[in-house]
PyMOL Python script that loads the backbone (N, CA, C, O; Angstrom):
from pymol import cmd

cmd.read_pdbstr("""\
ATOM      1  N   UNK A   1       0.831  -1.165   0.000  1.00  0.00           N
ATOM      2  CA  UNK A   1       0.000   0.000   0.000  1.00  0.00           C
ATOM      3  C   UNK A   1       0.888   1.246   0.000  1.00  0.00           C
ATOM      4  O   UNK A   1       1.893   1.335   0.705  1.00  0.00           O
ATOM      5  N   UNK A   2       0.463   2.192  -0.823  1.00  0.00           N
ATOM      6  CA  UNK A   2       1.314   3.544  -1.207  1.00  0.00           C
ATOM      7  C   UNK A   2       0.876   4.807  -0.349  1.00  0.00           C
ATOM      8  O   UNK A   2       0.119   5.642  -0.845  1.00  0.00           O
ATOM      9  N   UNK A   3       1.240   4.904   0.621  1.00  0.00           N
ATOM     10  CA  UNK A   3       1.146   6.057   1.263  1.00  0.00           C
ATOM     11  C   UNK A   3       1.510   7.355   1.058  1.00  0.00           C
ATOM     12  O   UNK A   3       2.681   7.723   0.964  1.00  0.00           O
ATOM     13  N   UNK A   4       0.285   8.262   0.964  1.00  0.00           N
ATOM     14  CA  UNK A   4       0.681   9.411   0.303  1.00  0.00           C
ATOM     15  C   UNK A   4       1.221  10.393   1.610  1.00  0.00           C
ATOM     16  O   UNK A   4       0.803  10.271   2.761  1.00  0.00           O
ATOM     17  N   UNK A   5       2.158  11.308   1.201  1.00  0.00           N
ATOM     18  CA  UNK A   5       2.995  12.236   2.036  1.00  0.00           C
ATOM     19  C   UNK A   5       2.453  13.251   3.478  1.00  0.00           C
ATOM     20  O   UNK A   5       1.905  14.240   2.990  1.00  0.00           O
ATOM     21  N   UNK A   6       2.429  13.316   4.582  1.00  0.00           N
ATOM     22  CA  UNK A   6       1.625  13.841   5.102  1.00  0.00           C
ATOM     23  C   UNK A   6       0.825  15.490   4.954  1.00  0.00           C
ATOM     24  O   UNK A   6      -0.161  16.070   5.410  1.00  0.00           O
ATOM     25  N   UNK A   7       2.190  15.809   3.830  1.00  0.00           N
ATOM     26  CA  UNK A   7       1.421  17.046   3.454  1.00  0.00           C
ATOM     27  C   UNK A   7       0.573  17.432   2.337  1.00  0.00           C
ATOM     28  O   UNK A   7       0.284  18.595   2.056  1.00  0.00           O
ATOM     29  N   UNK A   8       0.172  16.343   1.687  1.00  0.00           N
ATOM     30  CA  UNK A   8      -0.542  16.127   0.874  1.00  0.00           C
ATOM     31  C   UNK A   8      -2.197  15.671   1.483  1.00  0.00           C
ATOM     32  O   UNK A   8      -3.328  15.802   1.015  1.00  0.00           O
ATOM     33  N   UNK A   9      -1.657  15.098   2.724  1.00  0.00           N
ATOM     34  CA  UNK A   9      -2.921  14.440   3.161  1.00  0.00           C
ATOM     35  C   UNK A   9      -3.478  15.459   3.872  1.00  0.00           C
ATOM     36  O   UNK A   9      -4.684  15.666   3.734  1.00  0.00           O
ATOM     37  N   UNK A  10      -2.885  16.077   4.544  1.00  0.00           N
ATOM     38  CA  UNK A  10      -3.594  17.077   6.199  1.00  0.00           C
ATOM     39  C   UNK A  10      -3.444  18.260   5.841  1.00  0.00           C
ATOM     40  O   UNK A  10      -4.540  18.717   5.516  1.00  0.00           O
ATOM     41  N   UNK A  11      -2.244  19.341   5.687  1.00  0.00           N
ATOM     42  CA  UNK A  11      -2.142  20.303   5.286  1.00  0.00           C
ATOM     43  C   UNK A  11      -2.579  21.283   4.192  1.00  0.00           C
ATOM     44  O   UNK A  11      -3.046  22.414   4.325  1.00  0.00           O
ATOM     45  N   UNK A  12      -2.252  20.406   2.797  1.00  0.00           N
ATOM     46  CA  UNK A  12      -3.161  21.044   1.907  1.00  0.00           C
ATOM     47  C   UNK A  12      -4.307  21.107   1.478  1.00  0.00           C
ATOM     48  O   UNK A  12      -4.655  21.798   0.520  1.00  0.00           O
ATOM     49  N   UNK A  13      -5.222  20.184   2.337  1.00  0.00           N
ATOM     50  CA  UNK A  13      -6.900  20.773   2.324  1.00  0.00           C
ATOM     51  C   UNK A  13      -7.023  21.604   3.492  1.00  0.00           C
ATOM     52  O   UNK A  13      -8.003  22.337   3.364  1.00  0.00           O
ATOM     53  N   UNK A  14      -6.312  21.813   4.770  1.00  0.00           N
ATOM     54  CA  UNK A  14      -6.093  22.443   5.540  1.00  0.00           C
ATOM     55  C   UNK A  14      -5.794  23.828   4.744  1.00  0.00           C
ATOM     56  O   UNK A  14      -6.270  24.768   5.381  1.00  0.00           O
ATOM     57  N   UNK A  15      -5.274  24.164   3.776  1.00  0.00           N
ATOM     58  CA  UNK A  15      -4.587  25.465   3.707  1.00  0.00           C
ATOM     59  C   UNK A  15      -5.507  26.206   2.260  1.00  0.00           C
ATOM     60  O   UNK A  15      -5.491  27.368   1.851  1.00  0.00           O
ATOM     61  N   UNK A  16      -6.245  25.015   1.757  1.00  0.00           N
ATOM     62  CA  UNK A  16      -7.141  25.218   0.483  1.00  0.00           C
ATOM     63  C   UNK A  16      -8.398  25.644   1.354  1.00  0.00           C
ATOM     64  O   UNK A  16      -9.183  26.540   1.043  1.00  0.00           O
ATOM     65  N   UNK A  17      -8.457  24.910   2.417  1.00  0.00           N
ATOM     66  CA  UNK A  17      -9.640  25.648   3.260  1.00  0.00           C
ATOM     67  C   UNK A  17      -9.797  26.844   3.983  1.00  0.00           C
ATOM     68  O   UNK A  17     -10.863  27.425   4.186  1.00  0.00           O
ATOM     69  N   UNK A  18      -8.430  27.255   4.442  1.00  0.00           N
ATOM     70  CA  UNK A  18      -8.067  28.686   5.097  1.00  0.00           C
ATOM     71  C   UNK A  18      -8.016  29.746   3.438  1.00  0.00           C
ATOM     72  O   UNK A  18      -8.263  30.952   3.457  1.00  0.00           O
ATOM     73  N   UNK A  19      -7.678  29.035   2.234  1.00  0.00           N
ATOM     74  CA  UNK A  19      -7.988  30.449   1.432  1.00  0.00           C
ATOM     75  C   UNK A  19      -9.213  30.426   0.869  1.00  0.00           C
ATOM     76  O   UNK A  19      -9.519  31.549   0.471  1.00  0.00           O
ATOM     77  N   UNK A  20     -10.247  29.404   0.622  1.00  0.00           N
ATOM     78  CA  UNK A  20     -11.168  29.655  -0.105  1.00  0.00           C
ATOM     79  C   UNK A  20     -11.949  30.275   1.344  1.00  0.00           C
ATOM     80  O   UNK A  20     -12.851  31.044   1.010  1.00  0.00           O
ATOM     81  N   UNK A  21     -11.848  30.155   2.627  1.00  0.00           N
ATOM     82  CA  UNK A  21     -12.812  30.986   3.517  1.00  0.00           C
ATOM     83  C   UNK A  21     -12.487  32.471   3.848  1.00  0.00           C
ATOM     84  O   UNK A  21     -13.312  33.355   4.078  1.00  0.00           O
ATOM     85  N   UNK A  22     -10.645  32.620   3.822  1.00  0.00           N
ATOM     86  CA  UNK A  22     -10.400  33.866   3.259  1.00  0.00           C
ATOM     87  C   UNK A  22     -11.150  35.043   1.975  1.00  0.00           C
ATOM     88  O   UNK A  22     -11.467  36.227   2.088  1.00  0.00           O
ATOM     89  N   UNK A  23     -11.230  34.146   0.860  1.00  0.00           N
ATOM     90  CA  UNK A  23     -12.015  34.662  -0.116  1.00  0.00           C
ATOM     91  C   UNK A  23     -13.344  34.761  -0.157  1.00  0.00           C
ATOM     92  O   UNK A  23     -13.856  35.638  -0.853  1.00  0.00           O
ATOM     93  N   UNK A  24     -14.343  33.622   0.796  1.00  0.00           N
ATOM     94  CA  UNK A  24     -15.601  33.695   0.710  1.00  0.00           C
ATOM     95  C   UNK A  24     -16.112  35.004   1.716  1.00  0.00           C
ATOM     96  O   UNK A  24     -17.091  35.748   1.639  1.00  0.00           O
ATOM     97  N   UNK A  25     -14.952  34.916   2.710  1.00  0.00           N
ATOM     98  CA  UNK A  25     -15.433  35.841   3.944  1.00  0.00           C
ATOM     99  C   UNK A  25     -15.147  37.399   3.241  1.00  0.00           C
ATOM    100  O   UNK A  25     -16.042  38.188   3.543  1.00  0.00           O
ATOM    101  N   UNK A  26     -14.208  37.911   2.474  1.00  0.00           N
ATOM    102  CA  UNK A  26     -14.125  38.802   1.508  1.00  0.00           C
ATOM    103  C   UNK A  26     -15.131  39.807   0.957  1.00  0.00           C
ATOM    104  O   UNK A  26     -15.352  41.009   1.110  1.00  0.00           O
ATOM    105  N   UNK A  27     -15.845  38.416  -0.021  1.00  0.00           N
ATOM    106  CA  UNK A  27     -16.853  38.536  -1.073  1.00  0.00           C
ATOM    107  C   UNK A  27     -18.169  39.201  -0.163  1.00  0.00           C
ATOM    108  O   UNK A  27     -18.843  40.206  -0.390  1.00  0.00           O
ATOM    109  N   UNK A  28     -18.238  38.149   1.022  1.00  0.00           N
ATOM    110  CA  UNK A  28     -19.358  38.317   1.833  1.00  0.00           C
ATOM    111  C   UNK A  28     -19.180  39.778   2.571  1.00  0.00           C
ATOM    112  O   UNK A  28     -20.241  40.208   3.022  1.00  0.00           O
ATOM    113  N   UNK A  29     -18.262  40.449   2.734  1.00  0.00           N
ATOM    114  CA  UNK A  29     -18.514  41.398   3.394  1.00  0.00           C
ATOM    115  C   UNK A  29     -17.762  42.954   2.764  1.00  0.00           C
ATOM    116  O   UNK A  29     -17.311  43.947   3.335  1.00  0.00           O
ATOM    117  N   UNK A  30     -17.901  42.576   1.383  1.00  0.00           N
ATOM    118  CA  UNK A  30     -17.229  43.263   0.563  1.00  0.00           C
ATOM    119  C   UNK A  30     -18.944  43.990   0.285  1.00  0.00           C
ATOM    120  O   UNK A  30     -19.090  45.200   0.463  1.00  0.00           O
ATOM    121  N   UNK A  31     -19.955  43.250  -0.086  1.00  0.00           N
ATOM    122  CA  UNK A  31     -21.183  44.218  -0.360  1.00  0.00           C
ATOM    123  C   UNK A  31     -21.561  45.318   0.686  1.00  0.00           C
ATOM    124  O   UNK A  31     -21.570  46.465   0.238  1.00  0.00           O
ATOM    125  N   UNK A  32     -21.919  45.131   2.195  1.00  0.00           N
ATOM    126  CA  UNK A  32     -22.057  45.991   2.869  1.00  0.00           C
ATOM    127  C   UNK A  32     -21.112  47.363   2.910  1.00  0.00           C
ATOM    128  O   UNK A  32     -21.615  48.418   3.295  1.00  0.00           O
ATOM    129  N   UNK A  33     -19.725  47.294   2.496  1.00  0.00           N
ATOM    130  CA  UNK A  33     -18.795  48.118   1.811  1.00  0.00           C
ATOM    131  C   UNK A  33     -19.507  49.528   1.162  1.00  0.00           C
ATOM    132  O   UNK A  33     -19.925  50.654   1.434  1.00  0.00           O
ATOM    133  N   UNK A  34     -19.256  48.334  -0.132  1.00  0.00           N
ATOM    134  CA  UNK A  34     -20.274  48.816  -1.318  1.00  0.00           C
ATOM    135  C   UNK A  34     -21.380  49.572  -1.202  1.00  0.00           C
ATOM    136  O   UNK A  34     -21.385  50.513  -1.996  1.00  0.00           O
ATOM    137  N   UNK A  35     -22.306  49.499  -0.507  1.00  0.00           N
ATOM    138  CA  UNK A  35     -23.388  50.071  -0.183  1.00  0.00           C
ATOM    139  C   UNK A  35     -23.450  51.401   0.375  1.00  0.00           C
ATOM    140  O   UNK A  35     -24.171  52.392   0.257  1.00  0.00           O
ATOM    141  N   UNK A  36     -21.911  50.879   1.355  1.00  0.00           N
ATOM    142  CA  UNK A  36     -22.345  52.034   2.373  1.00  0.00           C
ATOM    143  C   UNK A  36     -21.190  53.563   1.429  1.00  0.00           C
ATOM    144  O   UNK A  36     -21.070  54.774   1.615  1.00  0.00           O
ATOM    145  N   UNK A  37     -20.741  52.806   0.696  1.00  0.00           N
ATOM    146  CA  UNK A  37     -19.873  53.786  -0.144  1.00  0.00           C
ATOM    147  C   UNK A  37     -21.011  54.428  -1.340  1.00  0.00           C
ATOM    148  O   UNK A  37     -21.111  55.642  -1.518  1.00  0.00           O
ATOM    149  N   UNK A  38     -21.600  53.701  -1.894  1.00  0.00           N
ATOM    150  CA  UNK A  38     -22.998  54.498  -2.467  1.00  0.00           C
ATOM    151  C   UNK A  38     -23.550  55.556  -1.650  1.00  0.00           C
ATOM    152  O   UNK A  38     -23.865  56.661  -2.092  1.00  0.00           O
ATOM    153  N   UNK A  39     -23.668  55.158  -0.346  1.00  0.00           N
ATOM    154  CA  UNK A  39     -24.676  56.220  -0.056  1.00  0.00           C
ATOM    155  C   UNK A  39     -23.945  57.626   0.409  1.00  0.00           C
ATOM    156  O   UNK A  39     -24.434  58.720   0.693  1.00  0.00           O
ATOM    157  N   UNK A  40     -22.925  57.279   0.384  1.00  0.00           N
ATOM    158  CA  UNK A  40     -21.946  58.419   1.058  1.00  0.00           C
ATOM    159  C   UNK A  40     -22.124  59.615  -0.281  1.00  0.00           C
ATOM    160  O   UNK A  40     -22.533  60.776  -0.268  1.00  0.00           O
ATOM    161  N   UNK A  41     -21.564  58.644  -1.510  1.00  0.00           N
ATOM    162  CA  UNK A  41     -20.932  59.339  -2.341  1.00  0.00           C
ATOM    163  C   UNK A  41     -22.345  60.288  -3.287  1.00  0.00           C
ATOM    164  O   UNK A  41     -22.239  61.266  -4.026  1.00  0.00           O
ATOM    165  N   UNK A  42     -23.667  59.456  -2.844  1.00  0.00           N
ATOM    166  CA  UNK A  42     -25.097  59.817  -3.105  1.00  0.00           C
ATOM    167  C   UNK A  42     -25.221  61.455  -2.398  1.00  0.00           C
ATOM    168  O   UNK A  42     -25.716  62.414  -2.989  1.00  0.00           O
ATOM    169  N   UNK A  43     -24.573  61.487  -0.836  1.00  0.00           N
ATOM    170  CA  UNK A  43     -25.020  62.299   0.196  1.00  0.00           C
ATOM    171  C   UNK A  43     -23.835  63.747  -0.503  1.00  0.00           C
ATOM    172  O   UNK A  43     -24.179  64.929  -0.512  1.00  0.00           O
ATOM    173  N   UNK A  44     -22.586  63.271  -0.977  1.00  0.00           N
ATOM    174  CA  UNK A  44     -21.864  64.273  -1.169  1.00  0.00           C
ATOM    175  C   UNK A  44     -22.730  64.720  -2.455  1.00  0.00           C
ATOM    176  O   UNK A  44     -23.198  65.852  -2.340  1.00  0.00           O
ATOM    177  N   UNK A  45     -22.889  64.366  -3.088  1.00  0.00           N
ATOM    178  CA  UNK A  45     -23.414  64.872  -4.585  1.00  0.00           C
ATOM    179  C   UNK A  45     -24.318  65.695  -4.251  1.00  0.00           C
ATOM    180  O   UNK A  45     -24.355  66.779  -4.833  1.00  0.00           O
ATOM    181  N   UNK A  46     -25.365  65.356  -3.132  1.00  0.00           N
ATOM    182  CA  UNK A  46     -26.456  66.482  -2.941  1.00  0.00           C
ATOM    183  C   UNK A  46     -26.303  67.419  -2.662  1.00  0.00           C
ATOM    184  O   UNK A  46     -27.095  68.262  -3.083  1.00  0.00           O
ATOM    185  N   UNK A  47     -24.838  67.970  -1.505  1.00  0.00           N
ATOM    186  CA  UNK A  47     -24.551  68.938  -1.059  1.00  0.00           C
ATOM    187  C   UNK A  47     -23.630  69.953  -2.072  1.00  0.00           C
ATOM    188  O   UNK A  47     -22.924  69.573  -3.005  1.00  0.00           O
ATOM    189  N   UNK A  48     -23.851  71.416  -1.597  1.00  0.00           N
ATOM    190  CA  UNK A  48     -23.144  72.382  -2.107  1.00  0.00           C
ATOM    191  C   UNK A  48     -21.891  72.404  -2.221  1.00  0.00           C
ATOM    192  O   UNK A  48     -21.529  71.357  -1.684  1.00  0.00           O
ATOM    193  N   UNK A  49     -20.850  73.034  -2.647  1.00  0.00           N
ATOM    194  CA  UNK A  49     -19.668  72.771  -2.760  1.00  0.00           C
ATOM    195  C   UNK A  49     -19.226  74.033  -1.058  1.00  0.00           C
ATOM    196  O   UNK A  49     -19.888  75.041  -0.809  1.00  0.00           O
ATOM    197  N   UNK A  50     -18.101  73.585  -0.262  1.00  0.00           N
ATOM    198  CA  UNK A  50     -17.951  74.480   0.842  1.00  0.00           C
ATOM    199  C   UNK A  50     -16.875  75.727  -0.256  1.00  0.00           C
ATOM    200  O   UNK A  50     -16.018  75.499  -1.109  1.00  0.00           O
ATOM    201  N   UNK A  51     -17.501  77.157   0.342  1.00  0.00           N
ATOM    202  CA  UNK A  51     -17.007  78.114   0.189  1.00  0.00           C
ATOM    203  C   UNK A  51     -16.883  79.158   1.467  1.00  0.00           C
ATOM    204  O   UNK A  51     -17.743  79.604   2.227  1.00  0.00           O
ATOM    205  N   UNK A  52     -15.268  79.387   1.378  1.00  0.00           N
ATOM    206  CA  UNK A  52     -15.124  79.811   2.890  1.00  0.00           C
ATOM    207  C   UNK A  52     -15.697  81.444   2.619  1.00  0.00           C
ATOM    208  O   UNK A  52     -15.901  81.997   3.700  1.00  0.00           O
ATOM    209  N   UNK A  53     -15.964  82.225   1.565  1.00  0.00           N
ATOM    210  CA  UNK A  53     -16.596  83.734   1.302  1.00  0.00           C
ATOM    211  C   UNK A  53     -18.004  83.499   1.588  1.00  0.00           C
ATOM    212  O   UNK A  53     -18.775  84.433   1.810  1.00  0.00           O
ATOM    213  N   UNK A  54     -18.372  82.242   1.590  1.00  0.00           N
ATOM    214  CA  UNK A  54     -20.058  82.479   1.644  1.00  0.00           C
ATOM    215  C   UNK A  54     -20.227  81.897   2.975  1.00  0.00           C
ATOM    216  O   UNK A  54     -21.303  82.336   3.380  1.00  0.00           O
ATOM    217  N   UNK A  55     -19.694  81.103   3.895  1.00  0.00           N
ATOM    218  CA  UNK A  55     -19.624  80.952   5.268  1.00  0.00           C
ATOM    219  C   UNK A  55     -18.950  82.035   6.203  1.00  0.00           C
ATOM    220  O   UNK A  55     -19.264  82.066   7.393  1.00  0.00           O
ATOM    221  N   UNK A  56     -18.113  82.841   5.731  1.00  0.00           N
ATOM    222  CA  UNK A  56     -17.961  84.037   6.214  1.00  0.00           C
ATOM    223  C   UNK A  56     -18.905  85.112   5.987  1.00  0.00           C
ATOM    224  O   UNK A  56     -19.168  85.884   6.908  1.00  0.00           O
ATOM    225  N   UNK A  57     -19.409  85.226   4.905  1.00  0.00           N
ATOM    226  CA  UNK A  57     -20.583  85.791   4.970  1.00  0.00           C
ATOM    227  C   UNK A  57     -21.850  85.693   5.652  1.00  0.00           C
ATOM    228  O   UNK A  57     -22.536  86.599   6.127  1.00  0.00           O
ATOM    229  N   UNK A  58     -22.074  84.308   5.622  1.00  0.00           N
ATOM    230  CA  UNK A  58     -22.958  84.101   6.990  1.00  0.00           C
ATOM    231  C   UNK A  58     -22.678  84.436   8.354  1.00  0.00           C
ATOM    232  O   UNK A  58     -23.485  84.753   9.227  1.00  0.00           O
ATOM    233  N   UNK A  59     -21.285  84.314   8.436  1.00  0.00           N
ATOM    234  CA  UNK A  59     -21.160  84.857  10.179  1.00  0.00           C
ATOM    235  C   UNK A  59     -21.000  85.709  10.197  1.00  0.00           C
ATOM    236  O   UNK A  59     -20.656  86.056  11.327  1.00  0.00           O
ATOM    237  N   UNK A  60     -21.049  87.043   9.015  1.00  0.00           N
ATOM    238  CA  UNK A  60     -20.369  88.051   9.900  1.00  0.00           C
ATOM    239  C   UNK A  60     -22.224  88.592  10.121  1.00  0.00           C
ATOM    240  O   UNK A  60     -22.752  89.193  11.057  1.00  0.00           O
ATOM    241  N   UNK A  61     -22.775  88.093   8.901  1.00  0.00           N
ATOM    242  CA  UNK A  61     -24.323  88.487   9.528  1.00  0.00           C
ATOM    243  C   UNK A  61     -25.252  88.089  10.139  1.00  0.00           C
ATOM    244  O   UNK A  61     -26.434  88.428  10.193  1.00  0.00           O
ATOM    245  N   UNK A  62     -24.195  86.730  10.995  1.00  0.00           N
ATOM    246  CA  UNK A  62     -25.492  86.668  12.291  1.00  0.00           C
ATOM    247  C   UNK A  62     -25.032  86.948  13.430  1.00  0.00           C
ATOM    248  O   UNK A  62     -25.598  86.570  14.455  1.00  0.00           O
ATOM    249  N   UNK A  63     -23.806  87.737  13.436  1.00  0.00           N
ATOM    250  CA  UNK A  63     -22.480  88.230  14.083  1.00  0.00           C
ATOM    251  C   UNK A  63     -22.690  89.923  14.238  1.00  0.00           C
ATOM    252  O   UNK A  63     -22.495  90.507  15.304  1.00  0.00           O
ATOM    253  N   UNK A  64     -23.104  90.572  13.033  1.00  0.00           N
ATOM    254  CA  UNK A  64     -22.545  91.707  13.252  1.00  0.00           C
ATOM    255  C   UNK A  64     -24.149  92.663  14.420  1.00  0.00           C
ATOM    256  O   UNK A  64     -23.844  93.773  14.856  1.00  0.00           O
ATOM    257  N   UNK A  65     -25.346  92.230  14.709  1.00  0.00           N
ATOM    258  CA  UNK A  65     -25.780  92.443  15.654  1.00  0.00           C
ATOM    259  C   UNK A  65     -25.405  92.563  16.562  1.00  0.00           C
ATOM    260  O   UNK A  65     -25.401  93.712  17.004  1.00  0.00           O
ATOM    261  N   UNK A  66     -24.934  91.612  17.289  1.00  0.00           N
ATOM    262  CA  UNK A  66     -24.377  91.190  18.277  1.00  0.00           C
ATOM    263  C   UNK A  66     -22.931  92.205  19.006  1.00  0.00           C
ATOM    264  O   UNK A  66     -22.742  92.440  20.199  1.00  0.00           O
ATOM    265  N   UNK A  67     -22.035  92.675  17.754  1.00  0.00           N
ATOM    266  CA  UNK A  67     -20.871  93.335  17.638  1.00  0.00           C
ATOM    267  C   UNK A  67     -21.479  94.826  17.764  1.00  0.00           C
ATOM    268  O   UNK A  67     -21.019  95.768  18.410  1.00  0.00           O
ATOM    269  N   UNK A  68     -22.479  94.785  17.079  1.00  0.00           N
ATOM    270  CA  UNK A  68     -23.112  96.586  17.203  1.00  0.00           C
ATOM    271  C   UNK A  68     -23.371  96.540  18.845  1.00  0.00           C
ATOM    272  O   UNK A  68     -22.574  97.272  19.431  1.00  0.00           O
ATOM    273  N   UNK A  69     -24.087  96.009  19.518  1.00  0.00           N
ATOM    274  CA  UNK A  69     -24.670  95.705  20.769  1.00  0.00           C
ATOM    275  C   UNK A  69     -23.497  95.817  22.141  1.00  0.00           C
ATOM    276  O   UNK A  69     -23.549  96.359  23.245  1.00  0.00           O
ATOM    277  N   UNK A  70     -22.515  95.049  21.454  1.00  0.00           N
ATOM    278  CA  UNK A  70     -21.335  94.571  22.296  1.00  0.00           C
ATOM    279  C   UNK A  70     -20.514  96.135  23.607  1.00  0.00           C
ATOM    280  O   UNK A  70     -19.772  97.106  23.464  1.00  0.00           O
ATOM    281  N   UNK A  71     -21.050  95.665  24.409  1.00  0.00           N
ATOM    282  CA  UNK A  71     -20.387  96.761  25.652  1.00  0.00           C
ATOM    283  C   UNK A  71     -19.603  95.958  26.318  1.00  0.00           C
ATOM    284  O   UNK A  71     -19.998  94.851  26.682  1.00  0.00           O
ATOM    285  N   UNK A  72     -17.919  96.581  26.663  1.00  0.00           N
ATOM    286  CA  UNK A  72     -16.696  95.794  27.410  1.00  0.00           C
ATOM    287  C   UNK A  72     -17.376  96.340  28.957  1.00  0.00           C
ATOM    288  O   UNK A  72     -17.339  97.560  29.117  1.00  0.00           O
ATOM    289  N   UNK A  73     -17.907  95.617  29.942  1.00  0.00           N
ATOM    290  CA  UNK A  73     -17.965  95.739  31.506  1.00  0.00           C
ATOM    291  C   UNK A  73     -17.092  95.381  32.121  1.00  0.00           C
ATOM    292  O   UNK A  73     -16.792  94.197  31.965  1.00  0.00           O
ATOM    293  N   UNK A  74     -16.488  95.985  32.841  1.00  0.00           N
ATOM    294  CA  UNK A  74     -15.664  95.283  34.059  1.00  0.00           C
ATOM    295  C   UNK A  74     -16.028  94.657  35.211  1.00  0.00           C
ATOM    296  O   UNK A  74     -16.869  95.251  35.885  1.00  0.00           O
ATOM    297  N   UNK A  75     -15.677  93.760  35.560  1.00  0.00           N
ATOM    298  CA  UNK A  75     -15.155  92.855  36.206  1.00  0.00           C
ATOM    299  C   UNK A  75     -15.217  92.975  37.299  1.00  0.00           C
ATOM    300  O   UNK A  75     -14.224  92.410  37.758  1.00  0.00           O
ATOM    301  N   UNK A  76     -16.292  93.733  38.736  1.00  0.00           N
ATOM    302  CA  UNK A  76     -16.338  93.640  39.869  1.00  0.00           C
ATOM    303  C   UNK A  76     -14.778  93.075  40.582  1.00  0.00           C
ATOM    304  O   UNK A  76     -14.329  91.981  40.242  1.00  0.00           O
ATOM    305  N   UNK A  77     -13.984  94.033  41.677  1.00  0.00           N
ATOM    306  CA  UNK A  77     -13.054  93.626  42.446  1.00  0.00           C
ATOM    307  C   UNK A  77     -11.966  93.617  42.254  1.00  0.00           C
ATOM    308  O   UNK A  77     -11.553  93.781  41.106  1.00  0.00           O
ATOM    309  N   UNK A  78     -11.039  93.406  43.398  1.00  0.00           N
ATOM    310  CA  UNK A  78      -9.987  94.163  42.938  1.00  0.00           C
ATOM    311  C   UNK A  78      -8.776  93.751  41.946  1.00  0.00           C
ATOM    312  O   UNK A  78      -8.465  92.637  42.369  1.00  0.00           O
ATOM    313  N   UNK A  79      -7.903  94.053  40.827  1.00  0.00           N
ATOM    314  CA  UNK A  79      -7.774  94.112  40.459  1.00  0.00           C
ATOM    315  C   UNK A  79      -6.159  93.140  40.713  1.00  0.00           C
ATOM    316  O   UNK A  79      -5.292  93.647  41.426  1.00  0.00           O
ATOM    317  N   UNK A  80      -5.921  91.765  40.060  1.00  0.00           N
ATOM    318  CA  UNK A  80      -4.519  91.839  40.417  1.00  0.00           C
ATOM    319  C   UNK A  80      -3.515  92.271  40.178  1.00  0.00           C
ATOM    320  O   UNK A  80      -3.544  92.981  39.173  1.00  0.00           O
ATOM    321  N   UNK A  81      -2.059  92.135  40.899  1.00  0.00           N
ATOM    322  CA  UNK A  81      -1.220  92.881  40.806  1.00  0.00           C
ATOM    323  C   UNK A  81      -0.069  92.612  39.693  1.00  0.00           C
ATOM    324  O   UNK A  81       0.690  93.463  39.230  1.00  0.00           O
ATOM    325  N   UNK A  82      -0.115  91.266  39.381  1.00  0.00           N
ATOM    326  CA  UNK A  82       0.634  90.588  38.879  1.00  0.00           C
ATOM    327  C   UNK A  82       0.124  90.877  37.320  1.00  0.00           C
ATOM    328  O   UNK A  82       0.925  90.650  36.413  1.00  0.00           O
ATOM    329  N   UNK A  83      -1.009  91.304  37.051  1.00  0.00           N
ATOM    330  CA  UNK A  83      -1.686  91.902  35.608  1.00  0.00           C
ATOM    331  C   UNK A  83      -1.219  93.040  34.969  1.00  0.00           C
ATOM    332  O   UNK A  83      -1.325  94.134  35.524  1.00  0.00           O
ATOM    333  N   UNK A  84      -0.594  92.892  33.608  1.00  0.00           N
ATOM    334  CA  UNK A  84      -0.149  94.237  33.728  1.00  0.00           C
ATOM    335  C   UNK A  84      -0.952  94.768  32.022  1.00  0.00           C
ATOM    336  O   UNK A  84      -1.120  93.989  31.085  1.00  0.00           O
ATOM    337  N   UNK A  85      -1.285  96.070  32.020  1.00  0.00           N
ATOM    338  CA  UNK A  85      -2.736  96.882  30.362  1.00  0.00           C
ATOM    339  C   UNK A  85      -1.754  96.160  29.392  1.00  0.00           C
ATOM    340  O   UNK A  85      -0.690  95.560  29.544  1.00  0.00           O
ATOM    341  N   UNK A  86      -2.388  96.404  28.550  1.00  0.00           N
ATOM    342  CA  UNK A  86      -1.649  96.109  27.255  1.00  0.00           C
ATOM    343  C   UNK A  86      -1.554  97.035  26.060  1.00  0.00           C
ATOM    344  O   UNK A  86      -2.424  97.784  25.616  1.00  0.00           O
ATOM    345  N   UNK A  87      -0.288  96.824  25.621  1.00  0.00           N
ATOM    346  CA  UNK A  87      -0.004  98.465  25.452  1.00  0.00           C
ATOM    347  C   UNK A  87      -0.572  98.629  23.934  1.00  0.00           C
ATOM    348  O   UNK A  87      -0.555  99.730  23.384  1.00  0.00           O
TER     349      UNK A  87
END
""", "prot")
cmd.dss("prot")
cmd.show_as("cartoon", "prot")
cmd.util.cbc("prot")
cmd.orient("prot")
């Protein structure tokens, strides 16, 4: 009787089985991927392109109320010593 080699017998369905579950596990979780990269690239398309003149424009006008309004109060008490104006 011809005995075939032990790595013929144990190992290489052993190692044909670690890549075809490598590849199945892949495939299988390669769609949820996919999907979620659709919807991203769906969500960018809808939006505007960012422009930093037109977001500055928005703040300075929900800003510049606020800046007209704006009074510096001081600070109740005494004053420390270790503080010194700025010139």
């Amino acid at each position: 009787m011809v005995s075939r080699p032990p790595f013929a017998s144990r190992a290489l369905p052993f190692m044909l089985l670690v890549g075809a579950g490598s590849w199945g596990l892949s495939q299988f979780l390669k769609l949820p991927v996919q999907v979620k990269d659709e919807n991203r690239r769906r969500k960018k398309e809808g939006r505007a392109k960012f422009s930093l003149e037109q977001e500055n424009e928005k703040l300075t006008a929900a800003l510049a109320p606020k800046a007209a309004e704006y009074e510096n109060v001081r600070v109740p008490g005494p004053r420390p010593t270790w503080r010194r104006p700025a010139d």
